[in-house]
C-alpha positions as CSV (number, residue, x, y, z in Angstrom):
1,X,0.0,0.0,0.0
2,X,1.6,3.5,-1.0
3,X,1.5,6.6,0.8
4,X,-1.4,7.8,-1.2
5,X,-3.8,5.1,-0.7
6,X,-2.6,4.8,3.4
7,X,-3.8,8.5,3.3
8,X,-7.2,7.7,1.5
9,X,-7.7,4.4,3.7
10,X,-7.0,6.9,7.0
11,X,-9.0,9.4,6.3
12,X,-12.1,7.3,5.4
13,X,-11.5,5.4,8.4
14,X,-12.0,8.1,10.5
15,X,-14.8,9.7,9.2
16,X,-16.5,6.3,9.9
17,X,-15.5,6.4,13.3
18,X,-16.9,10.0,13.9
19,X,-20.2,9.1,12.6
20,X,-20.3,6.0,14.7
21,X,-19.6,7.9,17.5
22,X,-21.9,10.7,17.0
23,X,-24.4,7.7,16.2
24,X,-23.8,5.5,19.0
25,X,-23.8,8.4,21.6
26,X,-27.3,9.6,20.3
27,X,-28.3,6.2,20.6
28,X,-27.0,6.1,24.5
29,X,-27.9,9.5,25.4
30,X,-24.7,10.9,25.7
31,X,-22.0,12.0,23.8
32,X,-19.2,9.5,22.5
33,X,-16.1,11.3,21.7
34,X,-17.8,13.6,19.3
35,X,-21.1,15.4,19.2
36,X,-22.7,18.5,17.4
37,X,-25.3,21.3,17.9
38,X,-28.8,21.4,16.2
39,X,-29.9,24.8,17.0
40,X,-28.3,28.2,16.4
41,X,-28.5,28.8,20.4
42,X,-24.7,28.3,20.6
43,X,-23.8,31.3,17.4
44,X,-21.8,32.6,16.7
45,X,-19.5,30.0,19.1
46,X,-21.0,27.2,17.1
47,X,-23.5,27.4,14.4
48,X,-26.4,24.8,14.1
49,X,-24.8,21.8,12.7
50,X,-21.2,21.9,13.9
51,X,-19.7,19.7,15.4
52,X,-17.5,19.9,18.8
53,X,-15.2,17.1,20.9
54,X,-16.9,15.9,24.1
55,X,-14.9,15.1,26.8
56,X,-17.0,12.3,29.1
57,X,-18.2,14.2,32.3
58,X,-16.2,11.3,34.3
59,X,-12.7,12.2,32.7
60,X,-13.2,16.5,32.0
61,X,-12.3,17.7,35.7
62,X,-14.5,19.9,37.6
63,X,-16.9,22.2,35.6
64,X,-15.5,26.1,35.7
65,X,-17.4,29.6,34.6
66,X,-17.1,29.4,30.4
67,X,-17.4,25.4,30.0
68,X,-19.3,24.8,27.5
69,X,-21.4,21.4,28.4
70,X,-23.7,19.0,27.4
71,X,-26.3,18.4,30.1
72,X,-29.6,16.4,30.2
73,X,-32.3,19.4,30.5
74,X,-35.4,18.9,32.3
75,X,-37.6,21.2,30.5
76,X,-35.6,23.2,27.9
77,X,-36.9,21.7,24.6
78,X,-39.1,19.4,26.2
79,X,-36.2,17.7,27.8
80,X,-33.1,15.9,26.1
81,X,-29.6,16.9,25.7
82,X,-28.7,20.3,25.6
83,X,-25.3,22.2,24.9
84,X,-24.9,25.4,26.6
85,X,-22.1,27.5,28.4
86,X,-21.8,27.7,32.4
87,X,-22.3,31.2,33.0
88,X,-22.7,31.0,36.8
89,X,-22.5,29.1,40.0
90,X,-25.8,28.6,42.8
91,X,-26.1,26.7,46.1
92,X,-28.7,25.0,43.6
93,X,-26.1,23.8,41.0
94,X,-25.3,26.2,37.3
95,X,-26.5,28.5,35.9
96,X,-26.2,27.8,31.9
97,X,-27.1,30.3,28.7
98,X,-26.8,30.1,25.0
99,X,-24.1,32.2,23.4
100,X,-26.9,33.6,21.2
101,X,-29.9,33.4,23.7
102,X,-30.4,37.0,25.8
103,X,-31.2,35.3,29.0
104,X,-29.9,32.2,30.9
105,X,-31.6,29.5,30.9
106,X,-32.8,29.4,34.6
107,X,-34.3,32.7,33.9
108,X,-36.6,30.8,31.7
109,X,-38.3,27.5,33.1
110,X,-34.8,25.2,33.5
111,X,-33.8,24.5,37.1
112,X,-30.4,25.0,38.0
113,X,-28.3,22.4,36.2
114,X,-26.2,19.7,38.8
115,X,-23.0,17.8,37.9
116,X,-25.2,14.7,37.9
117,X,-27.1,16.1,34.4
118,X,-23.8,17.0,32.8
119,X,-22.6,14.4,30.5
120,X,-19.8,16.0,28.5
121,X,-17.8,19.1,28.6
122,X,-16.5,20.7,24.8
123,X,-13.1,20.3,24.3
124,X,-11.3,24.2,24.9
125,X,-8.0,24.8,23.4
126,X,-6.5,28.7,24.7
127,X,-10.6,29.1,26.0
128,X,-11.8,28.4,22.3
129,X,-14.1,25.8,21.5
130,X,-12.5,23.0,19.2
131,X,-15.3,23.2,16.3
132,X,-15.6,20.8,13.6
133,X,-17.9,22.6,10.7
134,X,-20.6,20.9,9.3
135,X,-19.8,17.8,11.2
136,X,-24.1,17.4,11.9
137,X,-25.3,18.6,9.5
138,X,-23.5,15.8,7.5
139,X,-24.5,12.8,10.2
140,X,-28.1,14.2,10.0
141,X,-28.4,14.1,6.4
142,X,-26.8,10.6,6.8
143,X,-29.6,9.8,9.1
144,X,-32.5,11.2,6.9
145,X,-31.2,9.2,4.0
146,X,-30.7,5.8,6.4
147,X,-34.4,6.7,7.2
148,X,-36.2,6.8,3.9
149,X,-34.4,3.6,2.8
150,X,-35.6,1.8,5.7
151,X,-39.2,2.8,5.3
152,X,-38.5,2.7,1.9
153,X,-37.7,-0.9,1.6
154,X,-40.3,-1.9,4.6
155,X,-43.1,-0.4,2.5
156,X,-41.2,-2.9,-0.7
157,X,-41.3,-6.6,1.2
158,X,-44.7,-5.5,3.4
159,X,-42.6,-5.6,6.7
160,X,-41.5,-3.2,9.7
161,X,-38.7,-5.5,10.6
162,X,-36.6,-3.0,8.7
163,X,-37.4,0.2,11.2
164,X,-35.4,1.3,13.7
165,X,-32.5,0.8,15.5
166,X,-33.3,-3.3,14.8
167,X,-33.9,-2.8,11.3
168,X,-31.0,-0.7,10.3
169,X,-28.6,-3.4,12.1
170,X,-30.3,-5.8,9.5
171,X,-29.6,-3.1,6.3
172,X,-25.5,-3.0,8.0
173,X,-25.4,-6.4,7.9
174,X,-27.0,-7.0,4.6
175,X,-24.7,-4.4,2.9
176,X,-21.5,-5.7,4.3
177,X,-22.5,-9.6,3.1
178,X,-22.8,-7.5,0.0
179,X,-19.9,-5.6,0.2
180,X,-18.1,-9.0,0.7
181,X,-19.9,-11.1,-2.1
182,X,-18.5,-8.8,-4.5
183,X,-14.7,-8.7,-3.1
184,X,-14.7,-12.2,-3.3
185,X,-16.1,-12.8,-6.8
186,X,-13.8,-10.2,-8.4
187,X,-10.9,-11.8,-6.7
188,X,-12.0,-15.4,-8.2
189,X,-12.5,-13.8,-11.6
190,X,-10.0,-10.9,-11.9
191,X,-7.1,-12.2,-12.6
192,X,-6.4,-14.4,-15.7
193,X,-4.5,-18.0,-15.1
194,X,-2.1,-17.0,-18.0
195,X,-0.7,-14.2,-16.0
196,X,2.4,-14.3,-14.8
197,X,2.7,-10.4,-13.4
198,X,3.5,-10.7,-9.9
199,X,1.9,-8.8,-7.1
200,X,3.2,-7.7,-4.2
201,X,0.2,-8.9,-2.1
202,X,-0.8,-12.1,-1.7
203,X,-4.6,-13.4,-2.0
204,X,-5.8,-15.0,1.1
205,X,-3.0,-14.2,2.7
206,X,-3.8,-12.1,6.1
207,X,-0.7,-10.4,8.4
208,X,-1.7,-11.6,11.7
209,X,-0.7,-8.7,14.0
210,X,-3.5,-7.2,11.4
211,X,-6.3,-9.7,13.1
212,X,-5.0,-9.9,16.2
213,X,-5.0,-5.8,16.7
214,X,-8.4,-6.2,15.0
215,X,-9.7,-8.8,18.0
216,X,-8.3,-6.4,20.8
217,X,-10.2,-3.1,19.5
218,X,-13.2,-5.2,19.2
219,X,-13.4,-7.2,22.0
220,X,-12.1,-3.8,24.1
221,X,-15.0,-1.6,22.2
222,X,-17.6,-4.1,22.8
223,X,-16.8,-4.5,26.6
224,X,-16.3,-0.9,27.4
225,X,-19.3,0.0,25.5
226,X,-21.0,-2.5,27.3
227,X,-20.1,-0.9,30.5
228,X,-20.6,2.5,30.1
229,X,-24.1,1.7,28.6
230,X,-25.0,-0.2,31.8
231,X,-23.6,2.7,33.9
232,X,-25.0,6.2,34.1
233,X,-27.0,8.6,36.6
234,X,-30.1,8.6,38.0
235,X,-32.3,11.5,38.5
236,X,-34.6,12.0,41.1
237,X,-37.1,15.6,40.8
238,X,-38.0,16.4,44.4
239,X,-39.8,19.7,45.5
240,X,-38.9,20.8,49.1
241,X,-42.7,22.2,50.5
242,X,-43.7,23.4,53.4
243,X,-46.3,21.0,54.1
244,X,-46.6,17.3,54.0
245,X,-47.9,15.2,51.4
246,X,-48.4,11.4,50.1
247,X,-46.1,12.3,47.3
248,X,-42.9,10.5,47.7
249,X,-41.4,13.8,45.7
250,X,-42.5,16.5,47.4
251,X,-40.5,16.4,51.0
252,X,-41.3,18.9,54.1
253,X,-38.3,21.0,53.7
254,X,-35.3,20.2,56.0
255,X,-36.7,16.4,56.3
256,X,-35.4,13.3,54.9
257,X,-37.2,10.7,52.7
258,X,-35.9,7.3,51.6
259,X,-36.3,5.0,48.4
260,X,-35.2,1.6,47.7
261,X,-33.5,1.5,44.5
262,X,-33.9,-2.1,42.6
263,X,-30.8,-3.4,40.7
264,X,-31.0,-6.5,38.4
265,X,-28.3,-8.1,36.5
266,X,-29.9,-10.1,33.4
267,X,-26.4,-10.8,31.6
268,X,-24.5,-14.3,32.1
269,X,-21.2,-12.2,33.6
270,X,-21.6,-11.6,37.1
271,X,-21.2,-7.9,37.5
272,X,-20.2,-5.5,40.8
273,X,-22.6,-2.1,41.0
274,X,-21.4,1.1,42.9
275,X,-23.1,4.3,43.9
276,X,-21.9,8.0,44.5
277,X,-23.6,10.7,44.7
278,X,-23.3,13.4,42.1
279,X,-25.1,16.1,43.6
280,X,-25.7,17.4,47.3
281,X,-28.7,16.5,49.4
282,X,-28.0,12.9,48.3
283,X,-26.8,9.9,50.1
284,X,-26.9,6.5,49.0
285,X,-26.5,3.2,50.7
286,X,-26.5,1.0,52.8
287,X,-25.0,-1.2,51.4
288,X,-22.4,1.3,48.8
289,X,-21.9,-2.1,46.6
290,X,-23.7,-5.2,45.6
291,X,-22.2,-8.0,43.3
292,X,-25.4,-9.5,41.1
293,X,-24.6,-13.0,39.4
294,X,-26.9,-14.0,36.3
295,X,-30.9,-13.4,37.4
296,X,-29.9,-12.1,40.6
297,X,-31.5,-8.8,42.4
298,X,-31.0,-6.5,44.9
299,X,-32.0,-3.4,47.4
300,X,-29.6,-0.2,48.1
301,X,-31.3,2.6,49.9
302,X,-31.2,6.0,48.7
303,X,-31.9,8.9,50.8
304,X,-32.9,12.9,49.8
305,X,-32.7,15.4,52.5
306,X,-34.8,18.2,51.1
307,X,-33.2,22.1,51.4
308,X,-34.7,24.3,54.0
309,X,-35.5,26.6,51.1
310,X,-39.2,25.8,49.3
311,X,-38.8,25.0,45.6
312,X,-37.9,22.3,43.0
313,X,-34.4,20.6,43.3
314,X,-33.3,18.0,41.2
315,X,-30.8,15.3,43.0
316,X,-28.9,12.7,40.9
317,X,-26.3,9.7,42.1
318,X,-24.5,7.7,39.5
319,X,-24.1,3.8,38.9
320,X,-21.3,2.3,37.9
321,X,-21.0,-1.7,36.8
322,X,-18.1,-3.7,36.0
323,X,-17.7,-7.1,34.8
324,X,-16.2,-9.3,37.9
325,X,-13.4,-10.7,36.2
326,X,-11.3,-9.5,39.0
327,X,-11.8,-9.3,42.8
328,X,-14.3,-7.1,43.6
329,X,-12.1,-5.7,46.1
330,X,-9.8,-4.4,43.0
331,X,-12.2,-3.4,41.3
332,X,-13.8,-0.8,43.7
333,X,-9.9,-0.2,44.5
334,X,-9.6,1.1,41.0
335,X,-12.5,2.6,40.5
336,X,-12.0,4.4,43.9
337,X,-9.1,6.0,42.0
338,X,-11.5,6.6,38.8
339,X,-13.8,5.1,37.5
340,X,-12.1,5.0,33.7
341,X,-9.1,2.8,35.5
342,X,-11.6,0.3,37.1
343,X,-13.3,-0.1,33.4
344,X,-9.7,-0.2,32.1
345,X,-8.9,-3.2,34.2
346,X,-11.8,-5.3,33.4
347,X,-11.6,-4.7,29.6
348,X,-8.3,-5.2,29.7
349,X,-8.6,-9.0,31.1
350,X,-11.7,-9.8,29.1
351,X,-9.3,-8.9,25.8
352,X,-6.8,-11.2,27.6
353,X,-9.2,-13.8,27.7
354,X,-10.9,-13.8,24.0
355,X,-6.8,-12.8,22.0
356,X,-4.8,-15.5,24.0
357,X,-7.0,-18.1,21.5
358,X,-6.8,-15.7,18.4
359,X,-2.7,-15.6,19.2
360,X,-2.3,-19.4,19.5
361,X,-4.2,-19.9,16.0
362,X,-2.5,-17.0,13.9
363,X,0.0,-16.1,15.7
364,X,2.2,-13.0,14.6
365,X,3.2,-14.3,10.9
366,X,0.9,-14.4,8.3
367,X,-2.4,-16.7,7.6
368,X,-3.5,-18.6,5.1
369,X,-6.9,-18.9,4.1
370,X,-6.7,-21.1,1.3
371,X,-3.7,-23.0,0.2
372,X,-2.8,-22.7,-4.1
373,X,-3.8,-25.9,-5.8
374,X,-0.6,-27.8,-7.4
375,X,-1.3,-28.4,-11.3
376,X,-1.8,-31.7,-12.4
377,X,-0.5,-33.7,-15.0
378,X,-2.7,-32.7,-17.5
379,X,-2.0,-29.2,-17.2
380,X,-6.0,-28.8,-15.3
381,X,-6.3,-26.9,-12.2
């Protein structure tokens, strides 16, 4: 491969990988590595359709005045994801605002926004947001044309087997069969027997450090995906009144109330679940852990101590789970340290555990698929 087509093959691959992303954090509800801006709320900072680096909320530091971050509203645009800048600090939590918008959103009908609702922070380099133009407004067009083939071809075979996140697995797959099919029939047919030319790469001949780097970023993507989708933070609206009530939301102010939160584990891999709290007037536990095996429940108690001030607070802890393939003593040791490390561990062992076979079969040398046919007497293949 020459410089050239090394350039070509790197720059396509990353443009895949920034659409996954973008894709697979929209399907998550949180940004993954990159995300982008629908509205013009953000101008001239970012304009609607660019497209910024998120940093994960569990690696960016503390949020500071002039972050811009992507936070899960409660009531700005009927609730979702929403990036704005930090413009202020309350006992409450931030205070956020639009670059182009004239008032802050708390000024509006947003409560003030806690570290629990931030997902992501956009990357800053010398206070400057690190945009990447266009960047949405090319994944939604991508998006609107995935979407009118799917309903296209459902409304073809009679079937809505084809919609959604389901169905446009199915269209992946189908189209890299496809994509395959046709590789392999032009590399029966291409070449003619009569020629000699030689060729610097060999068919069916695969470099094994090739598939065995190929297992690990699988085999890591899939298991740290897999984790961070199980993890995440929890929510809780509460108003603080000055009465009582049979709401389990609305809490005298000053008083406590209590929940039992329910955690299941419905995978095969036994898996160890922590709590912490990510805003104040939060506590959770007993107990602070609980290690589920397949089918296996259990109870940990979380308590909201409502503020002595009337009003409508949101409170938020976070849950972490990790695959026990280590002592769930190291685990919690790590993640105690951050919770990125504790991940780190467990996806590294997991590789471990599906490359050591890979290794033994290919090795670092090159494989074989198929061996060349010897030419028989007659002069037939």
């Amino acid at each position: 491969m020459n410089l050239r087509s090394a350039a070509v093959y790197t720059v396509e691959l990353g443009l895949l990988l920034s659409v996954a992303a973008i894709l697979v954090g929209q399907f998550y509800g949180t940004p993954v590595l990159l995300s982008f801006v629908e509205t013009g709320s953000m101008a001239p900072t970012m304009e609607a359709g660019d497209g910024f680096v998120a940093i994960p909320a569990a690696v960016a530091g503390p949020v500071e005045r002039g972050d811009v971050v992507t936070f899960e509203a409660r009531n700005l645009h009927g609730g979702g994801l929403t990036t704005h800048r930090v413009v202020g600090e309350t006992n409450q939590g931030y205070v956020t605002q639009g670059d182009a918008n004239t008032v802050t959103d708390q000024a509006d009908t947003e409560p003030p926004v806690s570290d629990g609702q931030i997902k992501a922070k956009a990357l800053r380099v010398d206070g400057d947001v690190v945009v990447i133009p266009h960047l949405g407004t090319a994944v939604m067009g991508l998006q609107d044309g995935l979407g009118r083939a799917q309903q296209g071809l459902a409304a073809t075979l009679g079937t809505s087997a084809l919609l959604g996140t389901q169905g446009l697995s199915y269209l992946l797959f189908g189209f890299g069969t496809l994509v395959y099919a046709i590789g392999l029939f032009e590399e029966r047919s291409g070449r003619p027997r009569g020629d000699r030319s030689r060729s610097r790469s060999r068919p069916h001949v695969y470099d094994g450090r090739t598939i065995l780097l190929a297992s690990i970023l699988f085999i890591a993507t899939v298991s740290m995906g897999t984790m961070g989708a199980m993890s995440g933070t929890e929510r809780i609206d509460i108003v603080s009144a000055s009465f009582d009530s049979e709401r389990s939301t609305v809490i005298p102010a000053g008083e406590q109330r209590q929940w039992n939160d329910t955690f299941y584990n419905g995978g095969v891999i036994p898996v160890v679940t922590t709590l912490e709290p990510t805003s104040g007037g939060i506590e959770t536990g007993p107990p602070d852990h609980v290690r589920l095996s397949r089918g296996e429940l259990a109870n940990v108690t979380v308590t909201v101590t409502a503020p002595p001030e009337t009003g409508a607070y949101v409170r938020s802890y976070a849950e972490y789970r990790y695959f026990v393939v280590l002592p769930p003593s190291v685990i919690l040791s790590l993640h105690a340290i951050h919770p990125w490390l504790a991940m780190s561990a467990v996806t590294a062992v997991i590789s471990t555990v599906f490359v050591v076979p890979v290794l033994f079969v290919t090795g670092f040398g090159p494989v074989r698929t198929r061996e060349r046919k010897r030419e028989s007497p007659t002069g037939w293949w």
